[in-house]
C-alpha positions as CSV (number, residue, x, y, z in Angstrom):
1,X,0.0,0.0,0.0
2,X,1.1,3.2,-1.1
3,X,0.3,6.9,0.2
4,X,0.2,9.6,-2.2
5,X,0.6,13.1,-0.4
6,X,-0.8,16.0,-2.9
7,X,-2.5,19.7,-2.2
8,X,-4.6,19.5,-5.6
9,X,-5.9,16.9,-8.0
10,X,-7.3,18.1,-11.5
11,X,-8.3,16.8,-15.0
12,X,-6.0,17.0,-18.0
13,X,-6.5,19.6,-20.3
14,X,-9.4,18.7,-22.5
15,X,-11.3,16.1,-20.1
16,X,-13.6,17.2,-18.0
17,X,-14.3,13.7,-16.0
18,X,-12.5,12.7,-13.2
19,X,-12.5,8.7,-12.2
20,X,-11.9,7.8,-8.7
21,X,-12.0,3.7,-8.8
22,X,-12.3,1.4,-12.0
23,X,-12.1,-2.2,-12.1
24,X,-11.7,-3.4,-8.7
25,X,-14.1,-3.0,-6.1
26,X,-13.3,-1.0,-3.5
27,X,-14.8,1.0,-0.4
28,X,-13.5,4.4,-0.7
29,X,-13.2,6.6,2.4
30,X,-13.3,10.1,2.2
31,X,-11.2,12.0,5.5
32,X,-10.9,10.6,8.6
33,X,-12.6,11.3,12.2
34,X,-12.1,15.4,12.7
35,X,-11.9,16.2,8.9
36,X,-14.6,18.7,7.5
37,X,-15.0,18.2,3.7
38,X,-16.4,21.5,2.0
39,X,-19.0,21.6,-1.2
40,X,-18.4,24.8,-2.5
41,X,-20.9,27.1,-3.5
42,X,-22.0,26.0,-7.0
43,X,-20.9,22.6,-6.3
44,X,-24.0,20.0,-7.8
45,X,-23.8,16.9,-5.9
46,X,-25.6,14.0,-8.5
47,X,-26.5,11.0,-6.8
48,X,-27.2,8.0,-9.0
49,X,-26.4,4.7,-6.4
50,X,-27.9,4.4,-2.8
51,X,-27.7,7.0,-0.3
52,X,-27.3,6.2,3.4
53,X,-26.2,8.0,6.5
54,X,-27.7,11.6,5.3
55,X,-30.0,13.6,7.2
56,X,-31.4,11.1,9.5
57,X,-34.5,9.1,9.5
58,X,-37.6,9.9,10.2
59,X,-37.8,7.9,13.1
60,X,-39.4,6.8,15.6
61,X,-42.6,6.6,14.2
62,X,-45.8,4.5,14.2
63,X,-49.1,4.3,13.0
64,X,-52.2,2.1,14.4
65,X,-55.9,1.3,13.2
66,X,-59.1,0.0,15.1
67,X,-58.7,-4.0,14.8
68,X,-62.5,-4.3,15.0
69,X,-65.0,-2.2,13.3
70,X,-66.9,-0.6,16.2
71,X,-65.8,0.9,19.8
72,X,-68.8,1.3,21.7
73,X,-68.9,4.5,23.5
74,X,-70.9,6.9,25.6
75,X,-72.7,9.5,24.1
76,X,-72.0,13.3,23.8
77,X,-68.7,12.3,25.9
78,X,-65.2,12.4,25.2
79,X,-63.4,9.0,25.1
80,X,-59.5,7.9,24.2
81,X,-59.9,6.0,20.6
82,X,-58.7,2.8,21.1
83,X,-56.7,1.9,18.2
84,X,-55.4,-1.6,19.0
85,X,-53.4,-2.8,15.6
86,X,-50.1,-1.8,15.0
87,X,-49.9,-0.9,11.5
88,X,-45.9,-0.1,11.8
89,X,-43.6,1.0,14.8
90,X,-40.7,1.6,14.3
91,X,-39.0,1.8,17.7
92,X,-41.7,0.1,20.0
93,X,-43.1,3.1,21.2
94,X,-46.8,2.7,20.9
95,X,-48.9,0.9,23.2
96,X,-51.7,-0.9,21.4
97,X,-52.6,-3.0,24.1
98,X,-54.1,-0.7,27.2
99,X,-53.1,2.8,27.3
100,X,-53.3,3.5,23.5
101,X,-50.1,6.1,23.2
102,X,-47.2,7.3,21.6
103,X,-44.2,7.8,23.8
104,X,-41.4,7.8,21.3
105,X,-38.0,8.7,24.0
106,X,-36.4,10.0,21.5
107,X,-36.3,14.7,21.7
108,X,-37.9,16.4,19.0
109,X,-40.9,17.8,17.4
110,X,-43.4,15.3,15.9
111,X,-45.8,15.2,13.2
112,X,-48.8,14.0,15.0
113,X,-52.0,12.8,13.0
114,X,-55.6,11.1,13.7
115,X,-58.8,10.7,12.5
116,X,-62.0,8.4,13.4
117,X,-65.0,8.0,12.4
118,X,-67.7,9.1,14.1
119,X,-71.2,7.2,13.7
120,X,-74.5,7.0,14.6
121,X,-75.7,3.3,15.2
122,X,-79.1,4.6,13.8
123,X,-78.7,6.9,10.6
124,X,-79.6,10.0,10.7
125,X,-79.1,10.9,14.2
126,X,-75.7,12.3,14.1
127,X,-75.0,15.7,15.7
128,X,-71.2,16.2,16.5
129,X,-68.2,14.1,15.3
130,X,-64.7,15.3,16.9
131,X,-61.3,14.3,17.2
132,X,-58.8,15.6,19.3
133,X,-54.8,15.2,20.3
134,X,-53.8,15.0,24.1
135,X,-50.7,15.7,25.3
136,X,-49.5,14.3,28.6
137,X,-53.2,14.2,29.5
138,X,-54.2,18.1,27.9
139,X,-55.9,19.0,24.9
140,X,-53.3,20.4,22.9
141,X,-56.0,20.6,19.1
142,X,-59.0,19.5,17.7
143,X,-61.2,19.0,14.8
144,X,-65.1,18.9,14.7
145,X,-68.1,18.4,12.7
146,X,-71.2,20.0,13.8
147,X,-74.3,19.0,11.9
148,X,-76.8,21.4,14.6
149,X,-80.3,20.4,13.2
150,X,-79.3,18.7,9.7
151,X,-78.4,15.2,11.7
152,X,-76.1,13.1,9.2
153,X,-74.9,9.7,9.6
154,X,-71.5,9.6,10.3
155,X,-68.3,11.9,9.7
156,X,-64.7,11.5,9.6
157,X,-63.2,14.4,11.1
158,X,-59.0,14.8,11.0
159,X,-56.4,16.6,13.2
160,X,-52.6,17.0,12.0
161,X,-50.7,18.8,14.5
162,X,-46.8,19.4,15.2
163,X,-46.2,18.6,18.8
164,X,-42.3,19.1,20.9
165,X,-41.5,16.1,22.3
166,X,-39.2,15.4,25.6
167,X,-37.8,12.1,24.6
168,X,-38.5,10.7,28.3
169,X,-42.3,10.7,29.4
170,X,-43.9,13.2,27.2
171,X,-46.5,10.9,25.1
172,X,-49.6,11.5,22.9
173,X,-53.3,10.1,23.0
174,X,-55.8,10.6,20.8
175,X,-59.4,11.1,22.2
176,X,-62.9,11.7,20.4
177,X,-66.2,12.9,20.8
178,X,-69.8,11.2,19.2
179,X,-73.1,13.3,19.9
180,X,-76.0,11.6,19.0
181,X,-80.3,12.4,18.7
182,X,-81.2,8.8,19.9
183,X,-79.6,5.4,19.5
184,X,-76.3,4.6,20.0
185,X,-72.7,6.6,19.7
186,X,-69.6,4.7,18.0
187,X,-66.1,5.0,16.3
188,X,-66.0,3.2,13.5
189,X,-63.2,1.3,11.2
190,X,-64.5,0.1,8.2
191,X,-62.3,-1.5,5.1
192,X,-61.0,1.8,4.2
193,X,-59.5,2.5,7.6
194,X,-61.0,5.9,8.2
195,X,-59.7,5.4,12.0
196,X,-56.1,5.8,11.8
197,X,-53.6,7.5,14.1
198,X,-49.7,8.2,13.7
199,X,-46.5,10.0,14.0
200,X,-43.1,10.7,13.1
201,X,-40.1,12.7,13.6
202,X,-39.2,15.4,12.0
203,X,-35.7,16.0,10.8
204,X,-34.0,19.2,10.9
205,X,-37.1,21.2,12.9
């Protein structure tokens, strides 16, 4: 093994490709631990191969669904969704089992999402549908339908929310509302999973 020791390396006159590597495969390091490698201004990076180790994932991050179609509930009263399938999480964080939350340990902010749907057993007897994000136990957004006099059926209301994280005990819940005129209040997953909830991290906020 040989070490070359040179300030600049530049095409010949006339080319205007540089190859590093040709016939033999190779990993090629760039610097070593405490080196800072510049892009200049102007600089285009083209990326054709796989790219790994840049910016991060966007993880930890989940996202659950009702297993069964209908969650009973009480009406005109707000109840934690129970959404008890994993759909994906990433790092374990999600509790599908009793309390329903995300509590991801890991610092930063956190693209929060939910929705449910919001029926009445009996059609036509829907009043309010609402959804809404808890933080460590407080209402930190929410989302509502409010049909007054023109009951409907059911509704699908949906809350997106960016929410700080601690990375220790801070987790989030997602809680809803069902008013109805008579008959029974639900949330409701059908085959087109209209009761979802999620999250992620976000890089870089």
């Amino acid at each position: 093994m040989s070490k070359l020791e040179t300030i600049t390396i530049d095409t010949p006159s006339g080319s205007n490709t540089m190859q590093i590597g040709s016939t033999n495969t190779a990993t090629i390091n760039l610097g070593v631990s405490g080196d800072t490698i510049n892009v200049p201004a102007g600089v285009t990076i083209a990326n054709a191969g796989t790219a790994t180790g840049f910016g991060g994932a966007n993880t930890p991050a989940f996202e659950a669904k009702r297993a069964s179609a209908v969650q009973a509930i009480t009406n005109e009263t707000q109840t934690k969704i129970e959404f008890n399938t994993e759909i994906y999480d990433s790092a374990g964080a999600y509790d599908s089992s009793t309390n329903y939350r995300f509590t991801p340990q890991t610092a930063g902010k956190y693209f929060v999402y939910a929705r449910v749907m919001c029926r009445a057993e009996t059609n036509g007897n829907l009043i309010i549908a609402e959804v809404s994000l808890r933080k460590n136990g407080s209402n930190i957004g929410s989302s509502r339908f409010d049909f007054k006099d023109s009951y409907g059926n059911n509704a699908t209301p949906v809350i997106n929310q960016v929410v700080d994280m601690n990375g220790s005990s801070d987790y989030v819940e997602a809680w809803g509302l069902t008013k109805v005129n008579s008959g029974n209040a639900q949330f409701y997953n059908d085959g087109n999973e209209r009761t979802i909830f999620g999250a992620f991290l976000l890089i870089g906020a």
